[in-house]
N, C-alpha and C positions, 0 to 999 in steps of 0.2 A: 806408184811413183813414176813410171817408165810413158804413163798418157798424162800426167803432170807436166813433167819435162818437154814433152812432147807439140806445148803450144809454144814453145817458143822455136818451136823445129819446123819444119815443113808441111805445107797440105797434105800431100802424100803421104808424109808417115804416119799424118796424124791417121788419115783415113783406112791403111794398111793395117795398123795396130787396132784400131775399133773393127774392123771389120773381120780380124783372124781371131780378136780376143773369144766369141761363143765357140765359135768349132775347136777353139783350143781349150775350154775348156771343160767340152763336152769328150773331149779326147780323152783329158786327164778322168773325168766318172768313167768312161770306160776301161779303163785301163785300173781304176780300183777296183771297179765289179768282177775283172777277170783274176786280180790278188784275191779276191772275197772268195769267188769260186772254185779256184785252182784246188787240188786234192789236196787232200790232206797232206799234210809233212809226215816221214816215216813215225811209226810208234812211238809215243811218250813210254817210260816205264810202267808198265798195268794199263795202258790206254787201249781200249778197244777200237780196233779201227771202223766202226759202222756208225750208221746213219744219224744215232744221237754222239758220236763224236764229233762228225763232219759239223751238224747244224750247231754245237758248242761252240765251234772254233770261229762258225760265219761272223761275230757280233766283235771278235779279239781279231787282234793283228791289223796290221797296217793298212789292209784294202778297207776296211771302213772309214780311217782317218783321211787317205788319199782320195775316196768318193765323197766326201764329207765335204773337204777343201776346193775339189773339182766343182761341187751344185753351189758353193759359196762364190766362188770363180765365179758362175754363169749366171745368177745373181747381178754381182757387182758390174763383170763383162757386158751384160746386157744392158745395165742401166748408162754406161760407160759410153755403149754403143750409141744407142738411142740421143744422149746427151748432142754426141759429138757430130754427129750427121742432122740433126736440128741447129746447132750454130752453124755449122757448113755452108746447109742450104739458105742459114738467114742472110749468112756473110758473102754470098756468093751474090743472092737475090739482092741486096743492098747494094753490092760494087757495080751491076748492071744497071744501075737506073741513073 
């Protein structure tokens, strides 16, 4: 919605937003990988804390959803990008001649 709006705003922002959108949202994958990662939360009732607990837990909870939405991000971000630096360059190569 925010690079929608965006054409009717300025060069610059247009170009600032395309340009920060991958690393932002290569941010957010990382930042799920490290929720996916992180140790286990203390004992469930009878849960044994080892290694087939840990890798139960990787697939549940929220660092998958948040990695999940961050590669969708980078996805959309990238085509976003790509988009908006091809009209740039065509709008810009057209006002010079």
């Amino acid at each position: 919605m925010a690079w929608t709006g965006l054409w009717w705003g300025s060069r610059r922002a247009r170009l600032w937003f395309a340009g920060l959108m991958p690393p932002g949202a290569v941010v957010i994958i990382l930042l799920g990988l490290s929720e996916m990662l992180s140790p286990v939360r203390p004992q469930q009732q009878g849960e044994p804390a080892d290694l087939s607990a840990r890798i139960s837990a990787l697939g549940s909870g929220p660092g998958m959803l948040i990695a999940a939405v961050g590669l969708l991000t980078l996805v959309v971000g990238t085509a976003l990008t790509i988009t908006t630096f091809v009209v740039e360059t065509t709008l810009m190569v057209r006002r010079h001649e």
